[in-house]
C-alpha positions as CSV (number, residue, x, y, z in Angstrom):
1,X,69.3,234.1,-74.0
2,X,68.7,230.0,-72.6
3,X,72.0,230.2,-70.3
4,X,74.7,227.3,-71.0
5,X,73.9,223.6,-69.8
6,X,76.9,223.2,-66.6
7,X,79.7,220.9,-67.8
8,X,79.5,217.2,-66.4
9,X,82.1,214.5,-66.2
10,X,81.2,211.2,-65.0
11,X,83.5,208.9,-62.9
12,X,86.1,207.4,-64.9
13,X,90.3,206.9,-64.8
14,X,92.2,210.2,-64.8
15,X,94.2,209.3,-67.5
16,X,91.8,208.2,-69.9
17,X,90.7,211.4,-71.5
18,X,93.0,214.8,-73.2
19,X,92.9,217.8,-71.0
20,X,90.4,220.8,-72.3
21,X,91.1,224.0,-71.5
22,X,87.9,225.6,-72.7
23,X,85.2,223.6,-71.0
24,X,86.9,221.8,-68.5
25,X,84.5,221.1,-65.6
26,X,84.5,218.9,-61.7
27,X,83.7,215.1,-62.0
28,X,80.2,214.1,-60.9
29,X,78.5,211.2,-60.6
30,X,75.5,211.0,-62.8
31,X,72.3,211.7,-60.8
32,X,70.2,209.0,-60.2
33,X,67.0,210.2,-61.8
34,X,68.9,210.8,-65.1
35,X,69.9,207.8,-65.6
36,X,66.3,206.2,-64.5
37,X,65.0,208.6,-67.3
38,X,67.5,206.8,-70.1
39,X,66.0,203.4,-68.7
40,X,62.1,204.6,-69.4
41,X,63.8,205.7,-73.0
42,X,65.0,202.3,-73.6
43,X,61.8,200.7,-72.3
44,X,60.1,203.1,-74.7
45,X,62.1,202.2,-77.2
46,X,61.7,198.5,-76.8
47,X,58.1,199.4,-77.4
48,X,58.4,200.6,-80.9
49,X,58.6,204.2,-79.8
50,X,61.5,206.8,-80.6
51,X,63.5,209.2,-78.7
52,X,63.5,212.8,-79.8
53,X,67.2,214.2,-79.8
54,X,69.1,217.5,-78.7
55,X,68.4,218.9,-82.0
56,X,65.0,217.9,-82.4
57,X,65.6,214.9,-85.1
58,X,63.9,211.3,-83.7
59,X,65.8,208.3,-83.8
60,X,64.8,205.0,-83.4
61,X,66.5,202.9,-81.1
62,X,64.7,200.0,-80.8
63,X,66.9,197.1,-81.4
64,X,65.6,193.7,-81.2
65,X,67.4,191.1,-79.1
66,X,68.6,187.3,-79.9
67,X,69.8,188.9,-83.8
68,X,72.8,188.3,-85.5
69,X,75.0,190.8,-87.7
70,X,75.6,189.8,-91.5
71,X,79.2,188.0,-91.7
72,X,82.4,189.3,-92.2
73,X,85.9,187.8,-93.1
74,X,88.3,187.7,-90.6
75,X,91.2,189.6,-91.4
76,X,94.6,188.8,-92.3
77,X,96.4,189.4,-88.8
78,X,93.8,187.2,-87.4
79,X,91.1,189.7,-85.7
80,X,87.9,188.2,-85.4
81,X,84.9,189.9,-87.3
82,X,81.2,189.6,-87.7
83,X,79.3,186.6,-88.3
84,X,78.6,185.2,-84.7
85,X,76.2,186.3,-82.6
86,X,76.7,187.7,-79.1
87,X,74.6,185.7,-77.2
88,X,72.3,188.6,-76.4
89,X,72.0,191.2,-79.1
90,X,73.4,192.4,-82.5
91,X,77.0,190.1,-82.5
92,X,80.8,191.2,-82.9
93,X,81.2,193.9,-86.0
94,X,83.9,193.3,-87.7
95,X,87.6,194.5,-86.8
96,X,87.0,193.5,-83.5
97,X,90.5,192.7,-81.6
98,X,91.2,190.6,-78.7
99,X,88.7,189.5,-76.0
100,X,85.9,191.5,-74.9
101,X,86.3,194.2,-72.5
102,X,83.0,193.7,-70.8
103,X,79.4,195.2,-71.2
104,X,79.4,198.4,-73.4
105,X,76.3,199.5,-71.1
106,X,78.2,200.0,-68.5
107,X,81.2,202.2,-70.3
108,X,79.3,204.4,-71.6
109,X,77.5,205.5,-68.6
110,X,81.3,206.2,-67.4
111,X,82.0,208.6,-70.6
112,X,82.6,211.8,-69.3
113,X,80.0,214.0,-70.3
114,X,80.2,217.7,-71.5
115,X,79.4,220.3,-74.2
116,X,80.2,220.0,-77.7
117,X,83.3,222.7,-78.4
118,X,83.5,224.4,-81.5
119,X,84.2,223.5,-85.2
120,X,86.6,226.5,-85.2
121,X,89.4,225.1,-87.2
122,X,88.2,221.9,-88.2
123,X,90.2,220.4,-91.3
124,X,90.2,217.0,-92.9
125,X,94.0,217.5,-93.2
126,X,94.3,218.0,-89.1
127,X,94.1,214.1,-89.3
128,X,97.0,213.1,-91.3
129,X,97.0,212.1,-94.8
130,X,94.0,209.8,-96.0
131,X,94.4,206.5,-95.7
132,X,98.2,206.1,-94.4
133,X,99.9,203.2,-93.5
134,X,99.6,203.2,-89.9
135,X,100.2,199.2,-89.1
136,X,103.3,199.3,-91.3
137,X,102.3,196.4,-93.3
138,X,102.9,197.9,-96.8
139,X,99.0,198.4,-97.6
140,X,96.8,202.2,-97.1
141,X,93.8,201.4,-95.0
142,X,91.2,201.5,-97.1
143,X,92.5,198.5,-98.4
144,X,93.5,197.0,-95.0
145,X,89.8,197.4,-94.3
146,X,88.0,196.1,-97.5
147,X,90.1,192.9,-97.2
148,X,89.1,192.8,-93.7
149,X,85.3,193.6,-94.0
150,X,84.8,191.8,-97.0
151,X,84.7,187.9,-98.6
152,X,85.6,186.4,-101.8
153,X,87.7,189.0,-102.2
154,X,90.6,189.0,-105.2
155,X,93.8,191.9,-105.6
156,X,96.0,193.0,-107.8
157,X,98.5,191.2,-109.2
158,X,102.2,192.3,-107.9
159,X,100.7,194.7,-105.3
160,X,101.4,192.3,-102.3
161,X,97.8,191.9,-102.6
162,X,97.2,195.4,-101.1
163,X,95.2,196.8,-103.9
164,X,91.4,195.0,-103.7
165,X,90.1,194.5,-106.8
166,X,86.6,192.8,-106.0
167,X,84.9,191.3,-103.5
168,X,81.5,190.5,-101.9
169,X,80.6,192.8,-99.4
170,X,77.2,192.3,-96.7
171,X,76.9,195.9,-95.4
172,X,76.1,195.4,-91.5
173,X,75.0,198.9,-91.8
174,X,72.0,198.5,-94.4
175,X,72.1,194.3,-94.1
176,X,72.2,194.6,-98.1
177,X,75.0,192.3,-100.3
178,X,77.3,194.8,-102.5
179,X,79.0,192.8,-105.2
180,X,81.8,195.4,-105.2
181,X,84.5,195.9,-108.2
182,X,87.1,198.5,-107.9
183,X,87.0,202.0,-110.6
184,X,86.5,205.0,-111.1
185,X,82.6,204.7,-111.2
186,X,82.3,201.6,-108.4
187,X,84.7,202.2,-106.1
188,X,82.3,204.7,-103.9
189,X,79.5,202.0,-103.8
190,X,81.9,200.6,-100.9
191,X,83.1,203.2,-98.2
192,X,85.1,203.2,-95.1
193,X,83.3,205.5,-92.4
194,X,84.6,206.3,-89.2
195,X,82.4,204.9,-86.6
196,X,83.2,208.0,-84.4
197,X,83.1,211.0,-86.8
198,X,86.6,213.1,-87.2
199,X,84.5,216.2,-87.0
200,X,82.6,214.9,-83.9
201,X,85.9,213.9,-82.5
202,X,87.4,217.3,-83.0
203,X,84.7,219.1,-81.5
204,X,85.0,216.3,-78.3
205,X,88.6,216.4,-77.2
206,X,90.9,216.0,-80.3
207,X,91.3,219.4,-81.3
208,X,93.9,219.5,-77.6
209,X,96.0,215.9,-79.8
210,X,99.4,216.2,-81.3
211,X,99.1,215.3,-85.0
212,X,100.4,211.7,-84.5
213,X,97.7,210.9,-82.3
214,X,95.5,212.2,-84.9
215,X,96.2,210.4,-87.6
216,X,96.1,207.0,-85.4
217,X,92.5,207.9,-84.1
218,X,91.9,208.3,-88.0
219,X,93.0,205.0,-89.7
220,X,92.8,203.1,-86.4
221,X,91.0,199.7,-87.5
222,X,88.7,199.9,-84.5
223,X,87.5,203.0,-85.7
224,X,87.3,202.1,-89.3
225,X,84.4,199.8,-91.2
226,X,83.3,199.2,-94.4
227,X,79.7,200.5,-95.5
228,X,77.5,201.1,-98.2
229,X,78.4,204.6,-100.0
230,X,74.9,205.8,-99.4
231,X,74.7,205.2,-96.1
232,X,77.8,206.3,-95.2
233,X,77.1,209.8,-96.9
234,X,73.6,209.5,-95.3
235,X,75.5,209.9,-91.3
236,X,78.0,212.8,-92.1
237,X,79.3,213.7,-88.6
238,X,76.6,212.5,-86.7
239,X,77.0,210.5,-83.6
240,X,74.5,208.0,-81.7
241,X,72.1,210.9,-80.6
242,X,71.8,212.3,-84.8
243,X,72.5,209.0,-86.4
244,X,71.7,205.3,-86.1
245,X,72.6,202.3,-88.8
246,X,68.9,201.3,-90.8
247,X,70.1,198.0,-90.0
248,X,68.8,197.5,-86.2
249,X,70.1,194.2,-85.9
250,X,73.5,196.3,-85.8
251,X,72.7,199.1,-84.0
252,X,73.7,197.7,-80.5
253,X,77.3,196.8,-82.1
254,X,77.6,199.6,-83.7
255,X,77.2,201.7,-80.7
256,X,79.1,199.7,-78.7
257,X,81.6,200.3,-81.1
258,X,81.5,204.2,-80.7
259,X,81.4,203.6,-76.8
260,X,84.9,201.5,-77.2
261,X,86.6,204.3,-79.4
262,X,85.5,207.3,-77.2
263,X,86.9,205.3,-74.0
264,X,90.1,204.5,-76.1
265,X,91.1,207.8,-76.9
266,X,89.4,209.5,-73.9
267,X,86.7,211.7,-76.0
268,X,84.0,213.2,-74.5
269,X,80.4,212.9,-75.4
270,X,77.3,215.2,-75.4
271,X,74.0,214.6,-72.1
272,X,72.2,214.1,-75.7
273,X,74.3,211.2,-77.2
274,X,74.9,209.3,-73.8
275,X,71.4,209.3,-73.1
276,X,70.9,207.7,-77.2
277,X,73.8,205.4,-76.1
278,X,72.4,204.5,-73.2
279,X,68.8,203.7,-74.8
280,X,70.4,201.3,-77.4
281,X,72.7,199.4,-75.1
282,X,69.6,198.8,-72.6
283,X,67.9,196.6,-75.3
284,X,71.1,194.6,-74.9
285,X,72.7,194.9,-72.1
286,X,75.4,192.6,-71.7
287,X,76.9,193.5,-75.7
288,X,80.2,193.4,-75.0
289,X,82.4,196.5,-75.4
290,X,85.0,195.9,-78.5
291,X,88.8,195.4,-77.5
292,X,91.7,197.1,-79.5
293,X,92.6,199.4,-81.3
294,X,96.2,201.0,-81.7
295,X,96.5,203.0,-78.8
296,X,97.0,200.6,-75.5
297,X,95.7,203.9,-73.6
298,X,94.1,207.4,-74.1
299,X,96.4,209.9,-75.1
300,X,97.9,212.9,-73.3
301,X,97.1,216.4,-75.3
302,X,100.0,218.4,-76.7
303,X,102.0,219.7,-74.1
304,X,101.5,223.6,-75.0
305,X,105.2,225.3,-76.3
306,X,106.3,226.7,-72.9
307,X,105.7,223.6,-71.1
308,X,107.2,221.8,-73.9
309,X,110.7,219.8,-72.5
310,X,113.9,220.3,-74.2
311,X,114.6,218.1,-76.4
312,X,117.9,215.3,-75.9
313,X,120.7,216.9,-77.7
314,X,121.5,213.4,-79.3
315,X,117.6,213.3,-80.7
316,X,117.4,213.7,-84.5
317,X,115.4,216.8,-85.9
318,X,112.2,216.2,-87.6
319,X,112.1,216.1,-91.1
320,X,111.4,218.7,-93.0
321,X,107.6,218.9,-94.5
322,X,107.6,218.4,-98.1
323,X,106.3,222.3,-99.6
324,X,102.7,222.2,-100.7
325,X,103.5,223.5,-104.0
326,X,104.7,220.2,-105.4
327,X,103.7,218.4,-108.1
328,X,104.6,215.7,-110.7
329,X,104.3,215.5,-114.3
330,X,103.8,211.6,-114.0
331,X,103.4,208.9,-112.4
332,X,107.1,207.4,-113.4
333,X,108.5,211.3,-112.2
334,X,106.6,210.9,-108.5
335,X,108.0,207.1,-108.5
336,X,111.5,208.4,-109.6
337,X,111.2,210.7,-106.7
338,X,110.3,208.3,-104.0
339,X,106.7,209.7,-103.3
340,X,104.6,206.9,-105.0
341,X,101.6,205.9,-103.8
342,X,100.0,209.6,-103.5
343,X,97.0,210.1,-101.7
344,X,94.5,212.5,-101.7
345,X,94.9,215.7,-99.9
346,X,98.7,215.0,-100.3
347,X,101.4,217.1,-102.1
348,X,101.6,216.1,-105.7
349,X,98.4,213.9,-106.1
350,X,96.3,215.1,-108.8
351,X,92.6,213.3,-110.1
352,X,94.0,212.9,-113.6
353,X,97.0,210.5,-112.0
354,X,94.0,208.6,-110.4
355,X,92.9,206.4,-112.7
356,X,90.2,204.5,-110.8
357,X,89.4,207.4,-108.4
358,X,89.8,205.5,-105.2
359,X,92.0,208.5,-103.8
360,X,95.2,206.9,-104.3
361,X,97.5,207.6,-107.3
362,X,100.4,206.3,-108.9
363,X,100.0,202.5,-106.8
């Protein structure tokens, strides 16, 4: 029996990553020669060739430099989004916040590095309900983000303009145009995919996150873009070392984007996927590292129930959670009840109340 790779962490702030019991492990710089071996992969790649990954699946990382990203809109609040280029390498993806936070290279050579835990209680449900409201601005993300991601775009009448109705979509993930039309059989040809995986995430640090943190890390806008339904089914749960846009013009800021979200939320990654990271980013070294997000920093894991503070005497008792068993007759009996919208996965939504099957019922 091969005995386990030792745990590594590279150098990085103490507070920027959740605590982990399980496979918790010394910092250590990353030795030289490791990281000379990631630059001959990048050189490789360069050179048309492909890295082999931990699982024995090749990816291609070659990513030319001086390309541009197909454009985005910018959204509503203001964030900048694709369309420009970087001035070395693939651009800005869209949902891009702020200014940038300097070369992605460089943080993701300071990811802390260890061994993927287990799935072992892995649900889509540890992440909050679908598509919540986390900005407070009236709209479920999925819309948030097709607004954002796409141009053109037209809504709903009486629906605050939450509820997309079409749009022109160019897919930085495929570099293909999706004239996209909301319903039951076209909705799916334009998905929101998490740039970092909830799976991956749960099996890198998120499984030690209270639930609140969990649902932010999973309707965070940094986190979340548009892509073409195929492609997005194509990734699953993989992450850089598994699974690389066909686009490769978007490949450096797609990566850079996975970099940004791990550092955010302080999530580990796997010898295998630094080293892919590492490869891309080398074609272009100075992408910068997207800003955002709605965390300001990484957050602190659950405190465990007997390390747990008291709670103030004068602070309110959380609500109550609403019993899985419930369920509405109509549409009209879950507006009458205050629970309209109902989103998949939640009490009370059912497929027959979703009339365009976009996940959300009762709008």
């Amino acid at each position: 029996m091969t005995a386990p790779r030792t745990a590594r962490s590279t150098r990085r702030p103490a507070d920027a990553r959740p605590a982990d019991a399980r496979t918790a492990s010394a910092p250590a710089r990353r030795p030289v020669a490791r990281l000379l071996g990631a630059g001959v992969a990048a050189l490789l790649a360069l050179g048309g060739c492909s890295v082999t990954t931990s699982v024995g699946s090749p990816v291609d990382v070659a990513t030319p430099a001086g390309t541009t990203t197909p454009s985005a809109p910018s959204s509503a609040a203001g964030t900048p989004s694709a369309g420009t280029s970087a001035g070395t390498s693939a651009g800005t993806s869209p949902g891009t916040t702020g200014t940038d936070a300097g070369p992605a290279l460089a943080a993701a050579q300071e990811l802390t590095v260890k061994g993927r835990a287990p799935k072992t209680g892995y649900d889509r449900a540890n992440f909050g309900p679908a598509w919540a409201d986390v900005d407070h601005n009236g709209c479920d993300q999925r819309n948030d983000v097709l607004r954002r991601d796409m141009v053109d775009v037209t809504a709903k009448a009486g629906t605050q303009d939450c509820v997309i109705l079409t749009g022109t979509f160019h897919d930085p993930y495929s570099g293909e145009t999706i004239a996209f039309e909301r319903g039951q059989d076209t909705s799916a040809m334009v998905q929101i995919d998490h740039v970092v995986a909830l799976s991956d995430a749960w099996q890198k640090g998120a499984q030690q996150w209270d639930a609140a943190t969990r649902q932010a890390f999973a309707n965070d806008p940094l986190n979340l873009m548009a892509s073409k339904g195929s492609v997005n089914q194509s990734k699953g749960d993989g992450d850089t070392a598994t699974w690389l846009p066909p686009n490769r013009s978007f490949r450096c800021a797609y990566v850079a984007r996975q970099v940004a979200v791990k550092q955010l939320y302080g999530l580990w990654v796997t010898e295998a996927e630094q080293d892919a990271m590492v490869a891309v980013l080398s074609g272009c070294p100075d992408e910068p590292l997207p800003a955002g997000g709605l965390r300001a920093a990484a957050p602190s894991p659950a405190p465990s129930p007997a390390s747990s503070p008291a709670a103030p005497a004068n602070e309110p008792a959380a609500p109550a959670e609403e019993p899985a068993d419930v369920s509405y007759a109509s549409c009209s009996e879950a507006r009458a009840a205050g629970a309209a919208p109902l989103h998949r996965g939640e009490p009370g939504y059912r497929e027959a109340m979703d009339g365009d099957g976009d996940g959300v019922a009762c709008e």
